[in-house]
KOLTISE-544833 format. One line per 5 residues: number of its first residue (from 1); their letters; for each residue x, z, y of C-alpha. Coordinates in nm, 3 decimals. Example, Ala and Ser with C-alpha at 12.3 -4.5 7.8 and 13.67 -1.06 7.14 Angstrom:
2
1 = as = 1.230 0.780 -0.450; 1.367 0.714 -0.106
//
This chain:
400
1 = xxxxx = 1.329 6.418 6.534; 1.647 6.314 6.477; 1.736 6.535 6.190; 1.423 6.441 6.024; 1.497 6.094 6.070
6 = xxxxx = 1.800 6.119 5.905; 1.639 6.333 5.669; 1.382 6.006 5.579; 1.627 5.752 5.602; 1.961 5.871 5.453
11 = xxxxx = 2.134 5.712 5.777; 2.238 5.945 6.090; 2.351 5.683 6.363; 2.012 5.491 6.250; 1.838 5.803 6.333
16 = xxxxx = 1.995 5.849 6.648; 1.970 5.523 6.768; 1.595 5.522 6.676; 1.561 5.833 6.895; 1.708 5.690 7.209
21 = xxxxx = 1.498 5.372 7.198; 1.158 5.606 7.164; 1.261 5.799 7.507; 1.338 5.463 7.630; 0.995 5.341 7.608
26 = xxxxx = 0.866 5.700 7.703; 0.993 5.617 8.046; 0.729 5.365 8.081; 0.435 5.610 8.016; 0.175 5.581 8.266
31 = xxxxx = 0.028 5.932 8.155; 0.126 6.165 7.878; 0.011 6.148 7.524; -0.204 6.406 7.396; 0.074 6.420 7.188
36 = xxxxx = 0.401 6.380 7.292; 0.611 6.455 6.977; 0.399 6.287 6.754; 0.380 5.958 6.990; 0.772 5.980 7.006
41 = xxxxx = 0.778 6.023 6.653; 0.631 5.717 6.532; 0.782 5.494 6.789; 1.134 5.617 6.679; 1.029 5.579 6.341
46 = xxxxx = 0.846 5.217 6.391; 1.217 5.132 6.526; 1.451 5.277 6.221; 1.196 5.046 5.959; 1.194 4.740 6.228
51 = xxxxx = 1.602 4.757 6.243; 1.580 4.839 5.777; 1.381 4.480 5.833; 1.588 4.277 6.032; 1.878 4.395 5.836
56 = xxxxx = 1.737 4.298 5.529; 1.631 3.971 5.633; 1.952 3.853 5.797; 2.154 4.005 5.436; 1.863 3.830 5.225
61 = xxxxx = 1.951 3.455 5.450; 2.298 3.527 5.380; 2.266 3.562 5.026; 2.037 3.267 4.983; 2.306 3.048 5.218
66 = xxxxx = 2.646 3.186 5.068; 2.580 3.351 4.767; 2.935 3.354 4.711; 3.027 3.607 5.048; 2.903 3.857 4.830
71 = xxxxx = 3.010 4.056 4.503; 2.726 4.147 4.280; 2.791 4.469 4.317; 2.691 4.501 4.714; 2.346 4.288 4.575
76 = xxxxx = 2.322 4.559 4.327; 2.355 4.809 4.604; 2.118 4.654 4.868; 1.841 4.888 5.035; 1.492 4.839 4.939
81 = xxxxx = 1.316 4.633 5.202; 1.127 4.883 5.428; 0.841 4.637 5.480; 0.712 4.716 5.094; 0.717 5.092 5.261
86 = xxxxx = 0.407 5.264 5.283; 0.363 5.481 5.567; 0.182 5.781 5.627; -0.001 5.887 5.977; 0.247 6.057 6.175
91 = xxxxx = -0.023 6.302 6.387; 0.171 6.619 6.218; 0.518 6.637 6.171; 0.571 6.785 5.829; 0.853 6.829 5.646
96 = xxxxx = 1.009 7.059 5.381; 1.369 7.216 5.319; 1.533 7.554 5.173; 1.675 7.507 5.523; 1.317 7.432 5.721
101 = xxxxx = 1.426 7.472 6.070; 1.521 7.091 6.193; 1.782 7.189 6.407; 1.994 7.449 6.193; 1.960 7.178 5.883
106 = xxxxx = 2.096 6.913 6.139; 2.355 7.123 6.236; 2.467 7.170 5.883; 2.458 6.816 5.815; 2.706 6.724 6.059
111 = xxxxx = 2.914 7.018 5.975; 3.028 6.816 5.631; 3.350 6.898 5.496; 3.436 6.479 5.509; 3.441 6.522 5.853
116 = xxxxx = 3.731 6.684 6.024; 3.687 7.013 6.218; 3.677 6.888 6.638; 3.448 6.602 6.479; 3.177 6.849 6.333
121 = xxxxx = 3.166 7.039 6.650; 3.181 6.744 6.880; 2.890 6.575 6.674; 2.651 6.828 6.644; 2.702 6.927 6.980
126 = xxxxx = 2.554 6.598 7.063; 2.307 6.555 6.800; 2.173 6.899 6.778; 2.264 7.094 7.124; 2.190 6.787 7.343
131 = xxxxx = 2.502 6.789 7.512; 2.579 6.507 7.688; 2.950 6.319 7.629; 3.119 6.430 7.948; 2.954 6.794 7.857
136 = xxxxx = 3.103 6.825 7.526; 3.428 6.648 7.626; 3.477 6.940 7.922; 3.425 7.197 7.635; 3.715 7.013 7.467
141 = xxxxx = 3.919 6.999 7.775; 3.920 6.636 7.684; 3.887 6.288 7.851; 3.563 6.151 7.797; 3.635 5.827 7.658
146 = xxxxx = 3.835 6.005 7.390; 3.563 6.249 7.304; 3.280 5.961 7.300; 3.514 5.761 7.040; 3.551 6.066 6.815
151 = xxxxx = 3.156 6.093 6.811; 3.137 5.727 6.691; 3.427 5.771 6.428; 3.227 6.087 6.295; 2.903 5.903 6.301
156 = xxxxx = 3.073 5.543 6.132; 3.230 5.794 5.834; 2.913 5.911 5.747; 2.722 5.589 5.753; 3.045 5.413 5.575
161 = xxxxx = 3.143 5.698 5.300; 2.743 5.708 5.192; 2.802 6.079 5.280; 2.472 6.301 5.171; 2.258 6.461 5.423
166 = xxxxx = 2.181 6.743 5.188; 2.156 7.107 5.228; 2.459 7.242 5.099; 2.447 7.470 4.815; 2.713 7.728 4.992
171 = xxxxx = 2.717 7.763 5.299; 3.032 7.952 5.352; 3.218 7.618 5.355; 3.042 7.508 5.667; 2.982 7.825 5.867
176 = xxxxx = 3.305 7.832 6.043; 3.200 7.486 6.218; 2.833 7.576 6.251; 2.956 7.915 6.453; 3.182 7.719 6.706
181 = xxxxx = 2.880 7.488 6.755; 2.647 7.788 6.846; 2.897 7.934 7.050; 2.983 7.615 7.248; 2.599 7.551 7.314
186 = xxxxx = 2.526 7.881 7.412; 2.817 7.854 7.651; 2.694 7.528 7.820; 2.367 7.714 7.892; 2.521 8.004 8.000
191 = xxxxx = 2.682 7.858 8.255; 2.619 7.478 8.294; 2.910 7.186 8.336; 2.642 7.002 8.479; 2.545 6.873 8.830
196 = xxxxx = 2.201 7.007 8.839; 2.135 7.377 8.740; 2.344 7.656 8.700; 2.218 7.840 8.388; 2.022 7.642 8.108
201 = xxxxx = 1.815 7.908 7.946; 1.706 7.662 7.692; 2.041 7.607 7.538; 2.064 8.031 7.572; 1.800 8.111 7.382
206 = xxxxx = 1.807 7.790 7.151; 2.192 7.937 7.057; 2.062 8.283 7.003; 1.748 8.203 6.781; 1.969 7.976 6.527
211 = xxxxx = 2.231 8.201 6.516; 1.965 8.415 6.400; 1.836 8.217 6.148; 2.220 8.142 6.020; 2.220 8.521 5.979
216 = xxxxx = 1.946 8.512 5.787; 2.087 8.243 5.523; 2.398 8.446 5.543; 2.309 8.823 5.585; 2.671 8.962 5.461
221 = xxxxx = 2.888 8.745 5.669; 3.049 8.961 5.952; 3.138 8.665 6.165; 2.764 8.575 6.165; 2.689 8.920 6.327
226 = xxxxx = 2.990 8.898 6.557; 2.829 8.557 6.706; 2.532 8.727 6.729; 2.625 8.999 6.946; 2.833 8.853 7.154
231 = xxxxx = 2.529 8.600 7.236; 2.297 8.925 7.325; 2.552 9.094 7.473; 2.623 8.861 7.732; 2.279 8.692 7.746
236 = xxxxx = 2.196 9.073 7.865; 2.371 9.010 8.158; 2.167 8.648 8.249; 1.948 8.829 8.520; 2.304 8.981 8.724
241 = xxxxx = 2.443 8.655 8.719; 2.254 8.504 8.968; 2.176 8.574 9.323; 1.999 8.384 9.540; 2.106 8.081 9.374
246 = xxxxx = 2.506 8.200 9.367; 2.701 8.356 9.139; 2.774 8.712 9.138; 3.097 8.839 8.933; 3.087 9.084 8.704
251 = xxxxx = 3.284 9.326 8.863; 2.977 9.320 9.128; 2.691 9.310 8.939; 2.380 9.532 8.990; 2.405 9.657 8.602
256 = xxxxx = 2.085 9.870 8.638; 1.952 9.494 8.605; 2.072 9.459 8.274; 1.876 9.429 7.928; 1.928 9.753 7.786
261 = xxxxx = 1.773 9.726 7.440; 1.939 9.388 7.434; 2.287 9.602 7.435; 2.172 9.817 7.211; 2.045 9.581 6.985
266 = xxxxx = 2.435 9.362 6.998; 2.584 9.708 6.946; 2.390 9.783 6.643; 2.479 9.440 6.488; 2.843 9.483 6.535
271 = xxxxx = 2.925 9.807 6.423; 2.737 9.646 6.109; 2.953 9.334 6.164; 3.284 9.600 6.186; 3.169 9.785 5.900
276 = xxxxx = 3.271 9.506 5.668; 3.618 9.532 5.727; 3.692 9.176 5.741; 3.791 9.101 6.092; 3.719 8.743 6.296
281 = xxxxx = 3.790 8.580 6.628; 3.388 8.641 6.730; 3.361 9.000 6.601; 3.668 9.049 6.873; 3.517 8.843 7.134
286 = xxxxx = 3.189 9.089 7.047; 3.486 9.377 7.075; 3.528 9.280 7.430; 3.164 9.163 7.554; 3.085 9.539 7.400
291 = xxxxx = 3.324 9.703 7.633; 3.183 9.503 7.934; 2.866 9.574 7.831; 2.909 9.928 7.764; 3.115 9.994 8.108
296 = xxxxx = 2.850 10.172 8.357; 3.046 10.045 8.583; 3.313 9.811 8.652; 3.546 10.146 8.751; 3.496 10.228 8.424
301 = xxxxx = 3.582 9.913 8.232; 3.837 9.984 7.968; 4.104 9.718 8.057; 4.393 9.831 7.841; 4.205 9.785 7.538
306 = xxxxx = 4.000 9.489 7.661; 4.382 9.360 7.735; 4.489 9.455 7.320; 4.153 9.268 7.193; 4.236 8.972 7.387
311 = xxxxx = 4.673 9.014 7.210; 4.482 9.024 6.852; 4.245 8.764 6.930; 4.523 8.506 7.084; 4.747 8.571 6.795
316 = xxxxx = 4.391 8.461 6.554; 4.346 8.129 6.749; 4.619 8.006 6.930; 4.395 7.907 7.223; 4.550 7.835 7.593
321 = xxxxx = 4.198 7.957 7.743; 4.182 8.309 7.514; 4.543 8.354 7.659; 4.399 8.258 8.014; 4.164 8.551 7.949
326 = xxxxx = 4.441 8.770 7.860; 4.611 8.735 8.093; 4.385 8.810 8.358; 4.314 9.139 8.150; 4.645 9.244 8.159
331 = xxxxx = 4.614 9.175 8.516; 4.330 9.461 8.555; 4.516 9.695 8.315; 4.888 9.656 8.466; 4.872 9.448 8.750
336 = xxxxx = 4.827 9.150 8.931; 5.178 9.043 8.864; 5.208 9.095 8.503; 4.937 8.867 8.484; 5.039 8.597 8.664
341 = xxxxx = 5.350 8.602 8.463; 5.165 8.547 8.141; 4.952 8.266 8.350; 5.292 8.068 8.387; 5.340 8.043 7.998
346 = xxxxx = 5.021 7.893 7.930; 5.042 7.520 7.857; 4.753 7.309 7.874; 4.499 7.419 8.124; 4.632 7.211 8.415
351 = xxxxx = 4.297 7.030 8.449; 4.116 7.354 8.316; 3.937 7.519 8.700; 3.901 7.834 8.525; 4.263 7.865 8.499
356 = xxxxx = 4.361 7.780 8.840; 4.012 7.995 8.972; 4.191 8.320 8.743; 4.548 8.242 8.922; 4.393 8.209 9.305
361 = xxxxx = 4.269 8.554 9.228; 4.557 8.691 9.089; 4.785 8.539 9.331; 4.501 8.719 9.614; 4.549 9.035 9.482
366 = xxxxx = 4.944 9.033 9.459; 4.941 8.940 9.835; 4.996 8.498 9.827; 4.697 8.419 10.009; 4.878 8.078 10.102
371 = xxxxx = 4.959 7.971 9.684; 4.601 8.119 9.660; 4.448 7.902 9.871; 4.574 7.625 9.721; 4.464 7.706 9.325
376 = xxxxx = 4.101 7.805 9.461; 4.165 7.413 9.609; 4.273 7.313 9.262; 4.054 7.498 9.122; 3.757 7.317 9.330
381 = xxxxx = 3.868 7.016 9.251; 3.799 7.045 8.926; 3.456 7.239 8.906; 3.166 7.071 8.834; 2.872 7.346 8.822
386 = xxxxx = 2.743 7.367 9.177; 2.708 7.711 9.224; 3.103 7.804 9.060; 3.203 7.504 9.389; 3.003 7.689 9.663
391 = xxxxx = 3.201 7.993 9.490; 3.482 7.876 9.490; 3.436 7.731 9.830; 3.356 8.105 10.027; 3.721 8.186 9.818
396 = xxxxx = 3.915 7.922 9.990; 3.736 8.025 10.326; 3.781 8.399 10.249; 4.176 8.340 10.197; 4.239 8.115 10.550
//
């Protein structure tokens, strides 16, 4: 709704804000509409034209009581009174694009080139994935009050710099931000920051069907196939991740549980990915899901070359949590203490639980049960997801 909105109106925060106030009023349903879209539809709709009217009005009483306030160029410029709008019925939501999926074409409007590179992702994480504020900020590793004001910066340059909401004619120049978008949504379903569920399927699969469609608009780009299978890859995994409401680590999976053709499938799209010969950080991170994937069992997981992915794919990104995963790969290929000792160089994740979760188990497996105990109590401190705290809590009991 929201990218069509935007789509009608030429004005994303108007959209937006036309959205909220729709499910606003939907709270006061008594029963629900035969149909629900449609109903939420025109109400958000009713309110973007009711807020075009009261804007005009108060700029058309300014004009007529200080003509003076304003250059004849912003009268030249001033939006055509919705009120001498005609509107159609709004039973069936129709709308056409090169781009016709709502969601992808949002995606790529808020992945404009204007817009600086954490501001795409953070936006269309909100507009598109859903995400809520503290959500996105956690994928940030941000505070959320800095996060939220980057959202209303993005959403301010748009609206002030007239910026187009137009399907771009290449693509290529916003794939690189549409791709982190996927991948960050599809992570947040994986394996929810928030309070209530532990795996949101719907962001999985929503993740998984656009990349699709992006591969679609872009069948030759290898980094578009490398998304791709890594998504199936580890979506094949979704029914071993959960047990009994608890999380079950991969090393003790059931893998006869697995989605077989959905492996096969992710390795047939990356050797195709590989086969172009121009190498990206998600064709490695496929690299690696592969070899998990491939492993029958955890015995037989190739460390030492999960370890050398992880080396190319830190030197690619510069990221404090791909060298958190490195190091806990060199951990499996050479030891618990070589690990840990590329753990202590890592700047950044002090607030991260992952990071202190990773060391506890490292600092288990070298034989520190007391330092252990006290990063799986760092580490609980900071976890949000209800099943990775009841984890996290049998860890701090299993240690003493």
């Amino acid at each position: 709704m929201i990218a069509l909105l935007a789509h009608r109106f030429g004005d994303l925060d108007l959209a937006d804000d036309a959205v909220q106030d729709a499910l606003l009023e939907a709270l006061h349903w008594n029963e629900i509409p035969d149909n629900p879209a449609a109903w939420l539809y025109t109400v958000a709709r009713n309110r973007a034209i009711d807020r075009l009217r009261r804007e005009a009005s108060a700029r058309r009483r300014l004009l007529s009581a200080a003509p003076d306030l304003l250059s004849q160029q912003a009268q030249a410029t001033q939006p055509t009174d919705p009120s001498q709008q005609t509107e159609e019925g709004p039973a069936m939501i129709v709308e056409h694009s090169d781009v016709g999926d709502e969601h992808l074409r949002l995606a790529l409007l808020c992945c404009h080139p204007a817009l600086d590179r954490d501001s795409q992702v953070a936006l269309t994480l909100r507009l598109v994935g859903g995400l809520t504020t503290a959500e996105i900020a956690a994928a940030f590793l941000l505070p959320e009050p800095t996060l939220a004001q980057r959202i209303v910066r993005a959403k301010r340059k748009i609206r002030d710099a007239g910026i187009p909401l137009t399907i771009p004619a290449a693509l290529d120049e916003r794939v690189d931000a549409l791709l982190t978008v996927l991948y960050l949504i599809f992570n947040e379903g994986y394996l929810s920051r928030g309070s209530t569920v532990t795996v949101r399927v719907d962001l999985v699969d929503e993740a998984v069907r656009l990349t699709r469609q992006a591969l679609e608009l872009l069948p030759a780009n290898a980094e578009v196939e490398g998304l791709l299978a890594l998504e199936l890859f580890t979506r094949a995994r979704s029914d071993a991740r959960i047990a009994g409401g608890e999380l079950v680590l991969l090393e003790n999976q059931d893998r006869t549980t697995w989605n077989l053709s959905e492996i096969d499938a992710a390795n047939r799209i990356l050797v195709a990915a590989l086969s172009r010969m121009n190498p990206g950080p998600f064709q490695l991170q496929a690299v690696i899901a592969a070899h998990h994937a491939n492993a029958p069992t955890a015995a037989d997981t190739d460390w030492p070359s999960i370890a050398g992915a992880y080396a190319q794919l830190s030197a690619m990104t510069a990221s404090p949590v791909v060298a958190l995963n490195r190091a806990v790969a060199v951990a499996m290929a050479d030891g618990p203490r070589a690990g840990l000792v590329l753990l202590d160089a890592i700047a950044g994740l002090d607030d991260y639980h992952l990071y202190w979760a990773a060391r506890g188990e490292l600092l288990v497996r070298s034989g520190d049960k007391d330092a252990a105990a006290c990063a799986f109590r760092r580490a609980r401190e900071l976890a949000t997801n209800p099943a990775e705290q009841r984890h996290l809590d049998r860890r701090i009991l299993g240690v003493g």
